[in-house]
C-alpha positions in Angstrom: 15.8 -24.9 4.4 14.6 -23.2 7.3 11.3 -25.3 7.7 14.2 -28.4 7.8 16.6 -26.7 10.4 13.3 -26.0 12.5 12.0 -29.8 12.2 16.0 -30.6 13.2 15.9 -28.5 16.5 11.8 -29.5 17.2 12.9 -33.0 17.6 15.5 -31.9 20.6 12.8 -30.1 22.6 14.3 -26.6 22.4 14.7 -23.9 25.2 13.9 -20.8 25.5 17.6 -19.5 25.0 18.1 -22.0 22.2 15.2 -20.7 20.2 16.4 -17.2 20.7 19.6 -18.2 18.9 18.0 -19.9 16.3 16.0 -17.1 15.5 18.8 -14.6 16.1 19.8 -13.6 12.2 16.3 -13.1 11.3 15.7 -10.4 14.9 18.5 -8.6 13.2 17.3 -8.7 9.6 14.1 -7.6 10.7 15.9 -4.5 12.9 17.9 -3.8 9.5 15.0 -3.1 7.4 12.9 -0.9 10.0 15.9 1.5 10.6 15.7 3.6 7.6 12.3 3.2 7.4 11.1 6.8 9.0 13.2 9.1 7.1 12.5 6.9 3.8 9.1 7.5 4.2 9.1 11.1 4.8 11.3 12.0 2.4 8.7 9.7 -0.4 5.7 11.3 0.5 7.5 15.1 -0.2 8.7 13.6 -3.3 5.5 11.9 -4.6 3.2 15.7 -3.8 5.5 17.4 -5.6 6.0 14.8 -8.6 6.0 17.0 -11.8 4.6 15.7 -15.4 5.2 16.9 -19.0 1.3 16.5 -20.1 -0.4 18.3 -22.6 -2.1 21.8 -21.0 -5.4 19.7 -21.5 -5.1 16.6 -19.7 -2.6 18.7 -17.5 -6.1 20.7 -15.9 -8.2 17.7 -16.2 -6.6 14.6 -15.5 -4.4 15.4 -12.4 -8.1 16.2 -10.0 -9.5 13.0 -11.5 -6.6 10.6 -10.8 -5.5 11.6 -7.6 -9.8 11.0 -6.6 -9.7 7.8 -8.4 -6.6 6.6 -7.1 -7.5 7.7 -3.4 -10.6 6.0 -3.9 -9.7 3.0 -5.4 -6.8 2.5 -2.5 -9.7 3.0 0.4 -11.9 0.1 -1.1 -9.3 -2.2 -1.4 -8.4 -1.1 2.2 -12.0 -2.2 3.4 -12.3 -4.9 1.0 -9.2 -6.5 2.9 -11.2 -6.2 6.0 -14.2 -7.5 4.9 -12.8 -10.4 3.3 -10.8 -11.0 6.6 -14.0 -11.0 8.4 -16.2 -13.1 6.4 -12.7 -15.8 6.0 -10.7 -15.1 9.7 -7.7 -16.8 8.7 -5.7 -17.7 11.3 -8.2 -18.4 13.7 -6.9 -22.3 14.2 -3.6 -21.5 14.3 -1.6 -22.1 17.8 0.0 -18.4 18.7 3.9 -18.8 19.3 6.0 -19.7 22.4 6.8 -15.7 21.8 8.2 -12.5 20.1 11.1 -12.5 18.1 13.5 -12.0 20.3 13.8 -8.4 21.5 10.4 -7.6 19.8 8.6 -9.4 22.4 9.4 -5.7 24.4 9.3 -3.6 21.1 5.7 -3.7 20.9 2.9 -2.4 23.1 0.7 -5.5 23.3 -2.9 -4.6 23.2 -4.9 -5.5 26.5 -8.9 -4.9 26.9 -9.9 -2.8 29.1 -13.4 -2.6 31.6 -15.8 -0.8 29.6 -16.3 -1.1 25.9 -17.8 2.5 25.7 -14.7 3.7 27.4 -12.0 1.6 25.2 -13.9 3.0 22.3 -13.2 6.5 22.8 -10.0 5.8 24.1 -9.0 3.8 20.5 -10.9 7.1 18.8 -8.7 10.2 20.9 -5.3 7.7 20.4 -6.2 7.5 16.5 -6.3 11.5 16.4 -3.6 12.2 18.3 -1.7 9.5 16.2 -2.4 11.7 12.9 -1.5 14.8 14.4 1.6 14.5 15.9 3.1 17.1 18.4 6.8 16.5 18.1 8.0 15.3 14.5 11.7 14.5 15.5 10.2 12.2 18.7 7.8 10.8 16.3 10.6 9.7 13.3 12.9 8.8 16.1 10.3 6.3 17.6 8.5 5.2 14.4 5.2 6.5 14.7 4.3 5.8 11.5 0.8 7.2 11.2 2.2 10.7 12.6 5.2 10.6 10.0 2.4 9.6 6.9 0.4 12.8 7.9 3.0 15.3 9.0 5.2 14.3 5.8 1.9 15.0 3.6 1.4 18.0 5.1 4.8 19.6 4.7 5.0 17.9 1.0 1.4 20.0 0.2 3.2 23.3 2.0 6.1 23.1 -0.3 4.1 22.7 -3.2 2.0 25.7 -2.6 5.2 27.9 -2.2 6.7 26.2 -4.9 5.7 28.7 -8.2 6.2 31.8 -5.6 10.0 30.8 -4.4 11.2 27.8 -6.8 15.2 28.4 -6.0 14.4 28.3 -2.5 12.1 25.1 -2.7 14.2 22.9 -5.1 17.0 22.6 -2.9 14.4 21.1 -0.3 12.9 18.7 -3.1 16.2 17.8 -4.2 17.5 16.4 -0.9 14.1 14.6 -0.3 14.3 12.8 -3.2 17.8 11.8 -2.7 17.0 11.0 0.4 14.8 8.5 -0.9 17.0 7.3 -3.3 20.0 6.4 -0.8 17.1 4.4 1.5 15.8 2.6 -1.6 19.5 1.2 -2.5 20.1 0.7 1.5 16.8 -1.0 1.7 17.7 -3.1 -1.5 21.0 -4.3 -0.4 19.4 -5.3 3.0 17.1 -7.7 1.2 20.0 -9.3 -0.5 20.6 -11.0 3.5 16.1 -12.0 3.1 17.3 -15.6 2.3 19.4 -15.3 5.9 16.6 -13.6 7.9 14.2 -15.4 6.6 15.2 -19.0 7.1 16.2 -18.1 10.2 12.8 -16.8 11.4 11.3 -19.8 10.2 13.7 -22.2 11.9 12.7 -20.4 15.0 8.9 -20.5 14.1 8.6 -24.3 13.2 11.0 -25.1 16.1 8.6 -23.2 18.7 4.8 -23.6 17.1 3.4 -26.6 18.6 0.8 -27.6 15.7 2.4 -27.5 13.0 -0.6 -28.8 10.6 -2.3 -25.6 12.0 -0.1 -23.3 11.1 -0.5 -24.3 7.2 -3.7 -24.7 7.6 -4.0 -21.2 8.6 -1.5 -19.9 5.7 -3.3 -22.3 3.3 -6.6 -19.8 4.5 -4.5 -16.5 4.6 -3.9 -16.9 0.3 -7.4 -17.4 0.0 -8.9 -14.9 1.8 -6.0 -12.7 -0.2 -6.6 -14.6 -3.2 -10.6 -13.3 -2.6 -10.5 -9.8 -1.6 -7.9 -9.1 -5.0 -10.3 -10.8 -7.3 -13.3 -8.5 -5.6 -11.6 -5.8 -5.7 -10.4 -6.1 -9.5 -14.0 -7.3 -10.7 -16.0 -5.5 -8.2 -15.1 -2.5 -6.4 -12.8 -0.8 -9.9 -15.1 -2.5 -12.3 -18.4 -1.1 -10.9 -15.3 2.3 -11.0 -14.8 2.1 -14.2 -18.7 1.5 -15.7 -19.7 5.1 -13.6 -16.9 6.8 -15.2 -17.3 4.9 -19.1 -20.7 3.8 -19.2 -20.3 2.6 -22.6 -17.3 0.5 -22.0 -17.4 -2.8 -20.8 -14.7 -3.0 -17.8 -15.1 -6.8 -18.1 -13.8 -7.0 -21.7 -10.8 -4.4 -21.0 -9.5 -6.2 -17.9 -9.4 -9.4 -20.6 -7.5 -7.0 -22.8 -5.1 -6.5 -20.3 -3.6 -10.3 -19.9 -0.2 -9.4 -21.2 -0.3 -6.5 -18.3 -1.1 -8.8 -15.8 1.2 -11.8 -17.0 4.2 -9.5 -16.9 3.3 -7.7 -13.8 3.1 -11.7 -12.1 6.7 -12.3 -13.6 8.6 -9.5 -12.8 7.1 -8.5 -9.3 7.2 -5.0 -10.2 4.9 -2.4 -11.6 7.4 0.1 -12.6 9.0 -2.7 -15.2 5.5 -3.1 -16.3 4.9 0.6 -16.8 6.1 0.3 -20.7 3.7 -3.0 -21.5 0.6 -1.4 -19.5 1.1 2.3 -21.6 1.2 -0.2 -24.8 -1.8 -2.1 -24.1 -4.0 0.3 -22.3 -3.3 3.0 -25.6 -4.4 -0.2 -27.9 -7.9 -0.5 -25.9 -8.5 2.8 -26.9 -7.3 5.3 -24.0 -5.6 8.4 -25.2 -1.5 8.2 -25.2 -1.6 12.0 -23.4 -3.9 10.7 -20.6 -1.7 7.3 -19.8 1.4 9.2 -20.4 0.0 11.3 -17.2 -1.5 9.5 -15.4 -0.1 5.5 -15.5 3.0 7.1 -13.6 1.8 8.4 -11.2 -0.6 5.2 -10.4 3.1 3.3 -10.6 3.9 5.6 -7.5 1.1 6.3 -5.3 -1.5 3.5 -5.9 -0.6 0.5 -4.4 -3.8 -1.3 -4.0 -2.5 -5.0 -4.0 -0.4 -4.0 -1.0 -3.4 -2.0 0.3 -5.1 -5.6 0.7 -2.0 -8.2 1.3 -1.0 -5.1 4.1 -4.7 -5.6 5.8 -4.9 -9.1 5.4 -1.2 -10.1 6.4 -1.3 -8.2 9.7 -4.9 -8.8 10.8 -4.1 -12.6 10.1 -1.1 -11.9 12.3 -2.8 -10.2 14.8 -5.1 -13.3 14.8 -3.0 -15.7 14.9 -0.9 -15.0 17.5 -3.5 -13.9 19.8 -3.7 -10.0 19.7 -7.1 -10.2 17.8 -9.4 -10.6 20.4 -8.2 -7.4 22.2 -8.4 -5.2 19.2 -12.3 -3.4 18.7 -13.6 -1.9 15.2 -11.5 1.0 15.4 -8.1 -0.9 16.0 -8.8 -2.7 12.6 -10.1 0.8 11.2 -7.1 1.8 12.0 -5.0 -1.2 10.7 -6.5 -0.3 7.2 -5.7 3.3 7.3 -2.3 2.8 8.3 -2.5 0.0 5.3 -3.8 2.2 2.8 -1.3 5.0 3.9 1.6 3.0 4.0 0.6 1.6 0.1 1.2 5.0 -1.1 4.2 5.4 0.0 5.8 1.9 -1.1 8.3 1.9 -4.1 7.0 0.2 -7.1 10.1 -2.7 -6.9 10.1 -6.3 -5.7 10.5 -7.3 -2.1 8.6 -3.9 -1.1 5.7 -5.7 0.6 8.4 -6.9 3.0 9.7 -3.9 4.4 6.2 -2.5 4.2 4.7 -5.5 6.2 7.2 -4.6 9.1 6.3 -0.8 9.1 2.4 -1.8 9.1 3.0 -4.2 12.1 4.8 -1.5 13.8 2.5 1.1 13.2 -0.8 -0.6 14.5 0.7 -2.4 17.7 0.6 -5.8 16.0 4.1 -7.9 17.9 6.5 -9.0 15.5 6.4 -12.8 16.7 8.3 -16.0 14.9 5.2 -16.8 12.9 5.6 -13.7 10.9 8.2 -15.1 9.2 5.6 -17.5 7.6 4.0 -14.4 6.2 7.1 -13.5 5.0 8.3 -17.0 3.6 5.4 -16.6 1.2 6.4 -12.5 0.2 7.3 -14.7 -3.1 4.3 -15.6 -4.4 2.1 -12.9 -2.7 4.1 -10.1 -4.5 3.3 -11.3 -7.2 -0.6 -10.9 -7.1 -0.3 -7.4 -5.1 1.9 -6.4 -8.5 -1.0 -8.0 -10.8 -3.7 -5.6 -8.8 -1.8 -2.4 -8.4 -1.1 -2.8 -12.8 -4.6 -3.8 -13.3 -6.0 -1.0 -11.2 -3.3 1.6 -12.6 -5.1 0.8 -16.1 -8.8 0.8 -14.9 -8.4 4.0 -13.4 -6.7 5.3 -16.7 -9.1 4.5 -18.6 -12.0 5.9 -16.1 -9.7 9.4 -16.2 -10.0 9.4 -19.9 -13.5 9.0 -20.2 -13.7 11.6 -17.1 -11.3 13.9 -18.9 -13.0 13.7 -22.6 -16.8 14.0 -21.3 -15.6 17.4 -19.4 -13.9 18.7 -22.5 -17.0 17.7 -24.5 -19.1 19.6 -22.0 -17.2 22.8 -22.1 -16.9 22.5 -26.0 -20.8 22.4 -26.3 -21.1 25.5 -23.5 -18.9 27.1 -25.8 -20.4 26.2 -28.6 -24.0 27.6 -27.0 -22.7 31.0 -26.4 -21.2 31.6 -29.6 -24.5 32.6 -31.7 -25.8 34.8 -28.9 -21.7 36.7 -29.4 -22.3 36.6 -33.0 -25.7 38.5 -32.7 -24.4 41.2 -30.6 -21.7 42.1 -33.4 -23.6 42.0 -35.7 -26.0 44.5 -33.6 -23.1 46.7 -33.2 -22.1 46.8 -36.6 -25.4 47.6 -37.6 -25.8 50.5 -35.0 
């Protein structure tokens, strides 16, 4: 519908003020969604450090070390998968950059200009990057959407609070308790804001095919930005967390139980959501042979914190942005390092239900500098379909990293069973020395 109204108002040869009209509804869709972005975010990361499980004592001192390393590592390879894949495809690279930002966002953003010396913008990306992480002033840096600073500072105070938790627990649940209904009331906000998507978005790409010149390169450019998505999930599923999973269960073939996984991966594709798939992955992963404790622990907490389908649609979507429109060829290595870390950040942080990667699109465009323009609403057009294969990832890699955990977890308790199975003659001697004396 929006691709129609656009061709409509192309034929009239628009103006400026005409466009900005067209395009109106979607400027304040997009507003809607990034206003309780900051404190939703905060408020997720306290909640997700301080998550409690009911595991057994067993897999409760093994498992939790080896998922959260698994799960952080799994998140940064998809991360730099998503670059690499950008950078061997560069989709985008044809397309015509638009007449200009959406609306008011064409002042929102800092637009990124290149400076005189390389050395010199180099170190200046590098000291901006750490001063982004550490932030100096946590109200100014919610209030003005500095997402990296609100990632690192919200992590920070989440890992305080569960340090102090055991030592003052009526004091801290108070804390925990308004965090996570914080983050409740933003989720519901957030998901009756998307019910307007079908307003925003149509407008957006009224605007977008009314102002693009080349059409034909614009698909051709959203034709490449699947594939290189398309490319960097299936390397990162068959690659990347199947070489994982081989180092961690060397006598399991990671091949064969990503095939055992098909009804995981159909449901995740239909539903759009990993949490709705949480009951079918449990199911199937315990059939392969994974123990129900382990998956009971730790496919959860992979439903909350690892996201690695967005980690890659996140890098992908804005780089091809970025690219697109024009911003690319001011941005050096450490502008797109630090697209991916705000990428794989921002993953762990997005709520397992459909029409997240929206909202988290917008916060990752904000974050690294990238302009909302009209032709991110052709990003957005296809959220749809590309939800749908960040879902499949983020379930798939939830069960490879189970199953890596397990074999982790049973190895270690086989280890300490055969220490303590060495030590027990040499105990047995000595008694019987002392009895004898």
């Amino acid at each position: 519908m929006g691709a129609l109204v656009g061709l409509a108002f192309r034929r009239s040869e628009p103006s400026h003020e005409t466009l900005g009209v067209l395009g109106y509804a979607g400027e304040l869709f997009v507003r809607s969604l990034k206003a309780p972005l900051a404190p939703m975010i905060f408020c997720s990361m306290i909640t997700c450090t301080n998550a409690s499980t009911h595991a057994s004592s067993a897999v409760a001192t093994l498992a939790p070390r080896y998922a959260v390393a698994l799960y952080a590592a799994s998140t940064a390879l998809a991360a730099a998968i998503g670059v690499l894949a950008f950078e061997l495809l560069r989709p985008g690279s044809g397309a015509a950059p638009p007449a200009g930002a959406l609306g008011a966002e064409a002042d929102g953003g800092a637009p990124l200009q290149p400076s005189g010396e390389h050395e010199a913008r180099i170190l200046h990306s590098l000291l901006a990057l750490g001063r982004s992480i550490v932030p100096d002033n946590l109200p100014y840096a919610l209030c003005e959407m500095k997402l990296l600073s609100v990632i690192t500072a919200a992590l920070a105070v989440g890992l305080a609070i569960r340090a102090t938790r055991a030592a003052h627990p009526d004091a801290i649940a108070p804390v925990l308790a308004l965090s996570k209904g914080v983050f409740e009331a933003a989720l519901a906000l957030i998901s009756c804001l998307v019910l307007f998507a079908p307003l925003g978005v149509c407008s957006m790409v009224a605007a977008c095919v009314a102002a693009t010149p080349d059409l034909a390169a614009v698909a051709s450019g959203l034709a490449m930005f699947v594939v290189t998505t398309v490319v960097a999930m299936l390397c990162h599923v068959f690659g990347s967390l199947s070489l994982l999973a081989l180092l961690s269960a060397p006598r399991r073939n990671p091949w064969r139980y990503v095939r055992g996984l098909a009804r995981v991966a159909s449901m995740a594709f239909g539903t759009a959501s990993s949490a709705a798939t949480l009951s079918t992955t449990l199911e199937c992963v315990v059939a392969q042979g994974v123990r129900r404790e382990t998956a009971a622990f730790v496919l959860p907490l992979g439903a909350t914190i690892n996201m690695d389908g967005g980690a890659i649609g996140l890098v992908v979507s804005v780089l091809y942005l970025a690219n697109a429109s024009g911003q690319l060829g001011a941005m050096n290595a450490l502008d797109v390092a630090n697209v991916a870390l705000v990428s794989a950040l921002l993953s762990v942080g997005a709520a397992p239900v459909p029409s997240a990667g929206m909202v988290t699109l917008i916060m990752a465009m904000d974050g690294t500098g990238v302009r909302i323009t009209s032709l991110t609403a052709s990003v957005l057009a296809l959220d749809w379909f590309t939800e749908r294969l960040r879902t499949v990832v983020n379930v798939l890699s939830d069960a490879i990293v189970c199953l890596s955990v397990d074999a982790l977890a049973v190895r270690a308790q086989q280890r300490a069973a055969r220490d303590g199975a060495a030590t027990l003659p040499k105990r047995e001697l000595k008694s019987a020395e002392v009895r004898r004396w």
